[in-house]
VEXDREN-2710 file (C-alpha; in Angstrom, 1 decimal):
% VEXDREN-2710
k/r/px/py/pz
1/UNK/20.9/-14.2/20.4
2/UNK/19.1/-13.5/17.1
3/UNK/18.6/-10.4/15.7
4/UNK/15.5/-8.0/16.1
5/UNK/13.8/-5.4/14.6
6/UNK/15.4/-2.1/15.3
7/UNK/16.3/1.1/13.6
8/UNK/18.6/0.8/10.8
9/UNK/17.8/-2.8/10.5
10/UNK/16.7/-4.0/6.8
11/UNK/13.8/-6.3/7.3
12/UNK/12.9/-8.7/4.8
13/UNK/9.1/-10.4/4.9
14/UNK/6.0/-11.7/3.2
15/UNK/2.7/-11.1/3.6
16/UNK/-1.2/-11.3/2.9
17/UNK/-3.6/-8.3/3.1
18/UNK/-6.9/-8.9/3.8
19/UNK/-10.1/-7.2/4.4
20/UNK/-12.9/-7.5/6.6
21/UNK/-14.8/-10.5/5.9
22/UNK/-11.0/-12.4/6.2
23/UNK/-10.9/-12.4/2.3
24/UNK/-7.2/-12.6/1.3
25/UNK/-6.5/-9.0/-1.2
26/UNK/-3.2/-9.1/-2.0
27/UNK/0.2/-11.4/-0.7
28/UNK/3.7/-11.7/-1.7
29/UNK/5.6/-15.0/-1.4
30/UNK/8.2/-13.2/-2.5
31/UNK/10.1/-11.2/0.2
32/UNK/9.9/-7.5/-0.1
33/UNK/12.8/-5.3/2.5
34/UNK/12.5/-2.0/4.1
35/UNK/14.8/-0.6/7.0
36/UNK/13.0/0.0/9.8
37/UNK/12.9/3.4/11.2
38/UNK/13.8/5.2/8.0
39/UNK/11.1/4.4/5.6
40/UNK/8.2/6.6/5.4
41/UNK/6.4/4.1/2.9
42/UNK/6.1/1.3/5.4
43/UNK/2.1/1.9/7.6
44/UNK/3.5/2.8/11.0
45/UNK/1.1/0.5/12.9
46/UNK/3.4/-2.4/10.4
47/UNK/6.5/-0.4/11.8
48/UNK/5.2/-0.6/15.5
49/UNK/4.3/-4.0/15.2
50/UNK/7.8/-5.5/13.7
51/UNK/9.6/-3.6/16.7
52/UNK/11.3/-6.1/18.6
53/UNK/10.2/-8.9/16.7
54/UNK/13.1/-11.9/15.4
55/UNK/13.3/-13.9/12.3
56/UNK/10.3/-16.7/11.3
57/UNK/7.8/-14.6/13.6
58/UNK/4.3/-14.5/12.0
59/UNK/2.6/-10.9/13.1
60/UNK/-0.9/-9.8/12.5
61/UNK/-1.9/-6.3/12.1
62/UNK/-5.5/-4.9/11.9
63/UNK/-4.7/-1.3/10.4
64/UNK/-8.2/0.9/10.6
65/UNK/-8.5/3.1/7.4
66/UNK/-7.0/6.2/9.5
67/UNK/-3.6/4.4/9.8
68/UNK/-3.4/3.2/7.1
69/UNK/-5.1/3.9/3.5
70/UNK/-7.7/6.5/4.9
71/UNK/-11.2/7.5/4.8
72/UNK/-13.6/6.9/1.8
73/UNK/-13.8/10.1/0.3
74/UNK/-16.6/10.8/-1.9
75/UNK/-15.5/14.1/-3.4
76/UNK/-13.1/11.4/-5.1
77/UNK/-15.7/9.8/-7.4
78/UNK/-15.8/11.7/-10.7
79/UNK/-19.0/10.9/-13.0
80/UNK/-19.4/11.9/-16.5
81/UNK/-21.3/11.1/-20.0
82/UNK/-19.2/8.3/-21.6
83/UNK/-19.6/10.3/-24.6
84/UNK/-17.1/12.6/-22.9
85/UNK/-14.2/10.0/-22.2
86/UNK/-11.4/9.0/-24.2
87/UNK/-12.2/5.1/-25.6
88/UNK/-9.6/3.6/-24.1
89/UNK/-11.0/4.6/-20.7
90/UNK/-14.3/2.9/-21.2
91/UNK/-13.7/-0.2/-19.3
92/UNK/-14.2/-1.7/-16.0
93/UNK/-10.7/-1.6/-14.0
94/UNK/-8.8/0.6/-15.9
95/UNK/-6.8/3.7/-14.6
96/UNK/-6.3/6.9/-15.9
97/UNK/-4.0/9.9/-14.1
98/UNK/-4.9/13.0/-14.2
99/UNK/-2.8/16.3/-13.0
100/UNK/-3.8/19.5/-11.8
101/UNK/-2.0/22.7/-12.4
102/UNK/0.1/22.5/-9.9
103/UNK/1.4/19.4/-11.6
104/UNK/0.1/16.9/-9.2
105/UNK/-1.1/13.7/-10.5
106/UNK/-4.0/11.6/-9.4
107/UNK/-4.9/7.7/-11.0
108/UNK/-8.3/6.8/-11.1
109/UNK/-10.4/3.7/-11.7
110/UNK/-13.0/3.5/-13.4
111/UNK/-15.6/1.3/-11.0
112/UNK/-18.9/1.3/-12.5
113/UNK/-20.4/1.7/-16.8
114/UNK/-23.8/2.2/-17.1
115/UNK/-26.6/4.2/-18.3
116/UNK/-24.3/5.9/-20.8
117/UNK/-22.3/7.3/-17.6
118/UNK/-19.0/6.2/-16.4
119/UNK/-17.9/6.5/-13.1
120/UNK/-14.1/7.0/-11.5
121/UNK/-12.6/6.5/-8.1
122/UNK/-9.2/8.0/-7.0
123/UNK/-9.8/6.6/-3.9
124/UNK/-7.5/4.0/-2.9
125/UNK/-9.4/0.4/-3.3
126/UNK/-8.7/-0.4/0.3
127/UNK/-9.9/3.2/1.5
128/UNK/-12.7/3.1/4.3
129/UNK/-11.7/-0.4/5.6
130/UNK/-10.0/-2.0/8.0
131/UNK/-7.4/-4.6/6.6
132/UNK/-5.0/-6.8/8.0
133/UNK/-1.7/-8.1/7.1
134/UNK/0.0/-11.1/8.0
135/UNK/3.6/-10.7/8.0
136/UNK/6.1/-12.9/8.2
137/UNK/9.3/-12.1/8.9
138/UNK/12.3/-13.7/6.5
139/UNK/15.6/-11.8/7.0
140/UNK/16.8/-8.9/9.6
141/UNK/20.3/-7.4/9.2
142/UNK/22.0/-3.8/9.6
143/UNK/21.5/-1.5/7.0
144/UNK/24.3/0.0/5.1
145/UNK/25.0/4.0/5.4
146/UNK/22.9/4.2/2.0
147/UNK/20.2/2.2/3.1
148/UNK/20.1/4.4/6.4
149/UNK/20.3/7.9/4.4
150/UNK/18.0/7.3/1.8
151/UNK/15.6/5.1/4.1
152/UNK/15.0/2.2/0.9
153/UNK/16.6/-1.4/1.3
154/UNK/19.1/-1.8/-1.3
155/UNK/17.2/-5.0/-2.7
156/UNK/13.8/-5.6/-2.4
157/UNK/12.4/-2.6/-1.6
158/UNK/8.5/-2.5/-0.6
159/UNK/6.1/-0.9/-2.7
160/UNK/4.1/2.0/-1.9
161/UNK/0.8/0.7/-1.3
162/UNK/-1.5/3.7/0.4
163/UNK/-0.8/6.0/-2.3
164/UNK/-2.8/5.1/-5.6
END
């Protein structure tokens, strides 16, 4: 009998993001790990979905923007002269984090130049839409004490994408 995805299992995958016209985002050939039931950065639709699943399974996940990278938010777009912006800001792409006074930081992009005004999202880029991700599952075995306590895979730990 092979293994399958439980609590306090590391799970090792790949996987391919993509968005709603079935454009590919984002993918990793290289395996990223995460033990199931402990990590908070792993979408819990992904978490429901690996439940119970074995190694070489392929799963597919549509994850709507409120389970997963949430709502477009307009009052996250900041606009200003470019007059007013530090030059190494004024280009398409690049991000910039800013922190309020309690110390919390936000990054921005900046998404649009023009007119003399610049334009910022702190949205994250896959906010408002629903994506899905292929997953593939590469590895499943039991997680060590440390893994379980601290809730990261020792090796390969998967990034947190829904914060930006």
């Amino acid at each position: 009998m092979s293994e399958k995805v439980a609590n306090q299992k590391v799970v090792t995958f790949t996987y391919s993001i993509m968005d709603e016209q079935g454009n590919i985002q984002e993918q990793s050939d290289i395996p990223m790990a995460y033990v199931h039931g402990s990590d908070d950065r792993v979408i819990p639709k992904i978490a429901e979905a690996m439940e119970g699943r074995t190694i070489g399974e392929s799963i597919k996940v549509a994850v709507p923007p409120k389970d997963g990278f949430g709502e477009f938010d307009e009052s996250l777009i900041f606009r200003d002269k470019l007059e007013n912006v530090p030059e190494e800001y004024c280009e398409l792409g690049k991000e910039a984090r800013f922190q309020n006074e309690n110390g919390q930081t936000k990054t921005m992009i900046v998404t649009k130049i023009e007119n003399g005004e610049i334009e910022l999202d702190g949205n994250h880029p896959y906010a408002g839409k629903t994506m899905t991700f292929n997953l593939n599952i590469k590895e499943i075995r039991d997680a060590t004490k440390e893994e379980v306590g601290s809730g990261i895979a020792a090796q390969n730990a998967i990034p947190d994408n829904r914060k930006h």
